[in-house]
MIPA-985023 format. One record per residue: residue number from 1; chain; x, y, z of N, C-alpha, C in turn. Coordinates in steps of 0.2 Angstrom, whole numbers, plus 5000, padded with zeros to 4 digits. Layout:
BEGIN
   n chain  n_x  n_y  n_z ca_x ca_y ca_z  c_x  c_y  c_z
 NUM     A    X    Y    Z    X    Y    Z    X    Y    Z
...
***
This chain:
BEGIN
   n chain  n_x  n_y  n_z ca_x ca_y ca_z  c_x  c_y  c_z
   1     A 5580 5477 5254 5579 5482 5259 5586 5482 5263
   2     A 5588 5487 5264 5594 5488 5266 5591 5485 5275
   3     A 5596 5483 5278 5597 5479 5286 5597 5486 5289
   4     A 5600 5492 5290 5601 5497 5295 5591 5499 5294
   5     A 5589 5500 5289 5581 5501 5290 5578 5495 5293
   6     A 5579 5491 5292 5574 5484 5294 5577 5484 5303
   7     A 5583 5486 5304 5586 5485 5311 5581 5494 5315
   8     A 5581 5499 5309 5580 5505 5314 5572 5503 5316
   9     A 5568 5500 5311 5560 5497 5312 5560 5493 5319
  10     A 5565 5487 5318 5564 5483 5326 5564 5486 5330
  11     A 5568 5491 5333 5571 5496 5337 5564 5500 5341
  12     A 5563 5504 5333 5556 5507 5333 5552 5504 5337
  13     A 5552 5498 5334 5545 5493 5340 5544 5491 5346
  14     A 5553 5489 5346 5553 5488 5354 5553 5492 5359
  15     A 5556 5499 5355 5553 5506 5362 5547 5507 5360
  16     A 5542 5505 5356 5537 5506 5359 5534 5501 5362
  17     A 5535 5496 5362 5531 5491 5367 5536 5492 5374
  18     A 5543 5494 5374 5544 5495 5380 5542 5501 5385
  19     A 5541 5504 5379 5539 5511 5384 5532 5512 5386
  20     A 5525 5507 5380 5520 5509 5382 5520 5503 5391
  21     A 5523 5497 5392 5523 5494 5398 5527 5501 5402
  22     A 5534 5503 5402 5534 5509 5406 5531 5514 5407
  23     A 5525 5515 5405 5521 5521 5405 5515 5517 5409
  24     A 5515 5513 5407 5507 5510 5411 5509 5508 5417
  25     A 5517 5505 5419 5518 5503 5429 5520 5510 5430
  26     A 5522 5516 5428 5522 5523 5429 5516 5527 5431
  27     A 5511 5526 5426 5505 5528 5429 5501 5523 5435
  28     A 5503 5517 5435 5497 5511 5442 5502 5516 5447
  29     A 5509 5515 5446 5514 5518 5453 5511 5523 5455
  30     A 5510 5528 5451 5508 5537 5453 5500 5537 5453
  31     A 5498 5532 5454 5489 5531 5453 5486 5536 5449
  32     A 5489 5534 5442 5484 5540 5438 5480 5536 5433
  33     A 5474 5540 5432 5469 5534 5429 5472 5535 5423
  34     A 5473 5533 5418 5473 5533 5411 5468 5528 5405
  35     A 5464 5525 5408 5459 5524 5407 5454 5520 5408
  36     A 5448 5523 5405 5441 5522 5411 5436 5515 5407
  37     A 5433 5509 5409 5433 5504 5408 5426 5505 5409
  38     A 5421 5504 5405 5414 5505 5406 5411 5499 5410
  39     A 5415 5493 5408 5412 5489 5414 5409 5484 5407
  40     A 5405 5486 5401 5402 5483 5395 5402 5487 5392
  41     A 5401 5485 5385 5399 5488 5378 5394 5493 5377
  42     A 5395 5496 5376 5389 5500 5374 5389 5501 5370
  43     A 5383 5505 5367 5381 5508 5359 5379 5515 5362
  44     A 5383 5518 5359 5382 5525 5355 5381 5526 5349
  45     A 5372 5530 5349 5371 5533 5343 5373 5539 5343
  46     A 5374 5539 5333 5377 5545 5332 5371 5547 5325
  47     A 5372 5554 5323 5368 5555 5317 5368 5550 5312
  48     A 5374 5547 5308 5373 5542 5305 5376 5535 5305
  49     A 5376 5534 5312 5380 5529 5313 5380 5528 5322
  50     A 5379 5521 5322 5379 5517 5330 5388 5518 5332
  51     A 5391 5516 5337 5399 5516 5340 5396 5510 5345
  52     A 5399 5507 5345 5401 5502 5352 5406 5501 5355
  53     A 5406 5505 5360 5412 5506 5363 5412 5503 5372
  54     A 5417 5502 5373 5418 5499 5380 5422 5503 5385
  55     A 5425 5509 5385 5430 5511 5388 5433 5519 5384
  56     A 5437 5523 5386 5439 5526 5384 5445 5530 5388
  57     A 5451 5532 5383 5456 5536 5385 5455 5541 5391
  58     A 5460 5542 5396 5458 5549 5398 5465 5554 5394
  59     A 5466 5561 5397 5470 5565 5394 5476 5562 5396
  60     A 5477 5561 5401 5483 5556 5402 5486 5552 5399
  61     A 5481 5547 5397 5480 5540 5393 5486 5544 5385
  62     A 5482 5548 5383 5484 5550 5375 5490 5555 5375
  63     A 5493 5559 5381 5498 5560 5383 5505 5553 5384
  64     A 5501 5546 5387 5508 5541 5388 5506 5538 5381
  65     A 5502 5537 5377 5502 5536 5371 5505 5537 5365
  66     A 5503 5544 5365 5509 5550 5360 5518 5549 5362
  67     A 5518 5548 5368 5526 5549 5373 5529 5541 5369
  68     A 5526 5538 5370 5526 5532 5366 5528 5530 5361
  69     A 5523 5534 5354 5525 5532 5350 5530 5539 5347
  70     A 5530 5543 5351 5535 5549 5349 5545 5545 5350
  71     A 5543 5542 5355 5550 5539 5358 5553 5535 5353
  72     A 5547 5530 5350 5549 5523 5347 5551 5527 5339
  73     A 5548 5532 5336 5549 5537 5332 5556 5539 5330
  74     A 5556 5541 5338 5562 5545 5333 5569 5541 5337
  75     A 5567 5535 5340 5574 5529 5341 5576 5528 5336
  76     A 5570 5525 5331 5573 5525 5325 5575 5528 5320
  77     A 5572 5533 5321 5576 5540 5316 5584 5540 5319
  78     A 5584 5539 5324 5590 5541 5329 5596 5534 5326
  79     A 5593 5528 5325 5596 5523 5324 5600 5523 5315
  80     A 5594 5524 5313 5594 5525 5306 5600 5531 5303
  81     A 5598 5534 5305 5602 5541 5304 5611 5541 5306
  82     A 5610 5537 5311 5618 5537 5317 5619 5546 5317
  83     A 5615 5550 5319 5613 5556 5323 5609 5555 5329
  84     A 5611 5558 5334 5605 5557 5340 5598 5561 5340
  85     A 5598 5567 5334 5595 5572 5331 5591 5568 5326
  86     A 5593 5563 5325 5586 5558 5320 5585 5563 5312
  87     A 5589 5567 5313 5588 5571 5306 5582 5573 5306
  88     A 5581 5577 5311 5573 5582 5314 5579 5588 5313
  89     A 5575 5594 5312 5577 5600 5314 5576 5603 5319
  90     A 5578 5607 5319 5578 5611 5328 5570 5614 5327
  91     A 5566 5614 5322 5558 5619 5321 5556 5611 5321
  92     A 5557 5605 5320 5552 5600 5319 5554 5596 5327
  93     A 5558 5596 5332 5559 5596 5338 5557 5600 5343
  94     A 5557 5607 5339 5551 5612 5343 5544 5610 5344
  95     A 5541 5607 5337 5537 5607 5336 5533 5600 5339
  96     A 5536 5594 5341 5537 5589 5344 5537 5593 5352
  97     A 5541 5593 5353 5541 5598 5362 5534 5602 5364
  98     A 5531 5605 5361 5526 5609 5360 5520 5606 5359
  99     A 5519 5599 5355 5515 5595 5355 5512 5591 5362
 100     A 5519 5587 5364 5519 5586 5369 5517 5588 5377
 101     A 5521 5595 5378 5521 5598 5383 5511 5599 5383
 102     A 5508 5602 5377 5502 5603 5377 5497 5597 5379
 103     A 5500 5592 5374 5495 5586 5378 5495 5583 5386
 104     A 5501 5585 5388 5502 5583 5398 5500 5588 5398
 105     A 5501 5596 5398 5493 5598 5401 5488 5598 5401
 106     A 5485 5595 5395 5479 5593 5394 5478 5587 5399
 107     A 5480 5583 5398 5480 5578 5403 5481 5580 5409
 108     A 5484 5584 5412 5484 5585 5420 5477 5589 5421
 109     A 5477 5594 5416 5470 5600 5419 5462 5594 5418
 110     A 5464 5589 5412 5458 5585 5413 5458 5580 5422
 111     A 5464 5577 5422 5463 5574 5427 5460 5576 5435
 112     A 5463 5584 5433 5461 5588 5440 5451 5592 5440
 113     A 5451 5590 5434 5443 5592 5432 5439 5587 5434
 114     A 5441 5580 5431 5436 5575 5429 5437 5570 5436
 115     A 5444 5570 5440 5446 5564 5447 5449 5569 5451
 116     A 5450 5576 5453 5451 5579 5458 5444 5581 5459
 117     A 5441 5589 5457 5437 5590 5456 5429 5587 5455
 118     A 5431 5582 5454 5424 5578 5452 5420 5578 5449
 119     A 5420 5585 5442 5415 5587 5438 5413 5585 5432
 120     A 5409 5579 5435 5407 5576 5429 5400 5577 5425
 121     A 5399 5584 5425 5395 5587 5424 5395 5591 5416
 122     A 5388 5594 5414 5391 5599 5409 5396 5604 5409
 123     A 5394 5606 5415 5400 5612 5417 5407 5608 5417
 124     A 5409 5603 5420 5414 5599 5419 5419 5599 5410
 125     A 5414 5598 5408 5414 5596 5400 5415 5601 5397
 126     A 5411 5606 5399 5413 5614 5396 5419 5615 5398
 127     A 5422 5615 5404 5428 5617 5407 5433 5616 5403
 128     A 5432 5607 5402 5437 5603 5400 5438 5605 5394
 129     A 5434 5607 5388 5433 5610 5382 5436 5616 5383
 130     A 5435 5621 5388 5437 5628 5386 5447 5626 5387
 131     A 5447 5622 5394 5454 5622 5395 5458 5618 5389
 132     A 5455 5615 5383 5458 5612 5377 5459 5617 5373
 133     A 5455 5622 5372 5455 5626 5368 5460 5630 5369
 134     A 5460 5634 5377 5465 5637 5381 5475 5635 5379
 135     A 5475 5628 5379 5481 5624 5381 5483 5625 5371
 136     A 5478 5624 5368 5479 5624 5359 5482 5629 5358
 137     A 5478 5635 5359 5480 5642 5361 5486 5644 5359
 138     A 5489 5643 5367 5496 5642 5372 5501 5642 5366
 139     A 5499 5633 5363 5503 5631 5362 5507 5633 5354
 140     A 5500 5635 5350 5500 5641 5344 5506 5646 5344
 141     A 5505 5648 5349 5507 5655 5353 5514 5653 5354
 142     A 5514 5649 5358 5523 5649 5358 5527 5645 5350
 143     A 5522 5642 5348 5528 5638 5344 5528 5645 5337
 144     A 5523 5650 5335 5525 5655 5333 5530 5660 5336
 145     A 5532 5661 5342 5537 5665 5343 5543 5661 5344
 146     A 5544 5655 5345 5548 5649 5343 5551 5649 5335
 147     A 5545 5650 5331 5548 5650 5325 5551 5654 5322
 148     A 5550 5660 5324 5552 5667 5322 5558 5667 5325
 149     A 5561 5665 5331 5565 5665 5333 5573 5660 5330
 150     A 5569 5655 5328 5574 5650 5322 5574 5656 5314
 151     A 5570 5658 5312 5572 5661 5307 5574 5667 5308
 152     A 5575 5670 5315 5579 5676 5315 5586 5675 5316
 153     A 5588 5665 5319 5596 5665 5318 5597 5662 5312
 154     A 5594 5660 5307 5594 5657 5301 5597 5660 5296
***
């Protein structure tokens, strides 16, 4: 195995354990919940199958998540490559941009539903559901006129 891959892999790994600890004293700093700790285990049933779960992600959470392992991704594309572009194209950088930008609003519009607003209700849940759907939308939308726009200078 060639050493620039086995070095672009380490690389990879330690921005992502470096970033997921920067992203978590980032969020305690700015006090945003990132995830909710049930306290115990629980069981969820489902139609064919029990869950035991203890906690779960908020939108936040899955935004410093993705930010994390997007970062350690393409460090080492970046490393590997010796380009800073990782040998992503400008449509698979758009398309990374877009992904992103949509999960932080997903994440903020949840935070402000579920810990501003306090709705933790069905109507909460509907919201948060419409406003996913909303933000998908969005997102669709622009990376289609994004795209057309690389293929019309192409």
């Amino acid at each position: 195995m060639e050493i620039r891959k086995v070095l672009s892999w380490l690389l990879g790994i330690a921005l992502f354990v470096f970033m997921t600890f920067t992203t978590s004293e980032i969020s305690k700093s700015l006090g945003i919940t990132t995830y909710i700790d049930y306290g115990e285990t629980i069981t969820i049933s489902h139609r064919l199958y029990d869950e035991d779960r203890d906690g779960h992600q908020t939108g936040f959470g899955w935004f410093f998540i993705l930010l994390s392992i997007s970062v350690a991704i393409r460090g080492g594309m970046a490393f590997y490559t010796k380009t800073l572009s990782g040998g992503v194209s400008t449509l698979g950088n758009t398309q990374l941009s877009i992904v992103l930008g949509g999960v932080l609003a997903y994440g903020v519009t949840n935070q402000i539903i579920y810990f501003v607003l306090e709705l933790n209700s069905f109507f909460g849940t509907l919201l948060d559901a419409a406003s996913a759907i909303g933000i998908l939308y969005l997102g669709f939308t622009i990376y289609q006129k994004r795209k057309y726009q690389i293929d019309q200078d192409s």
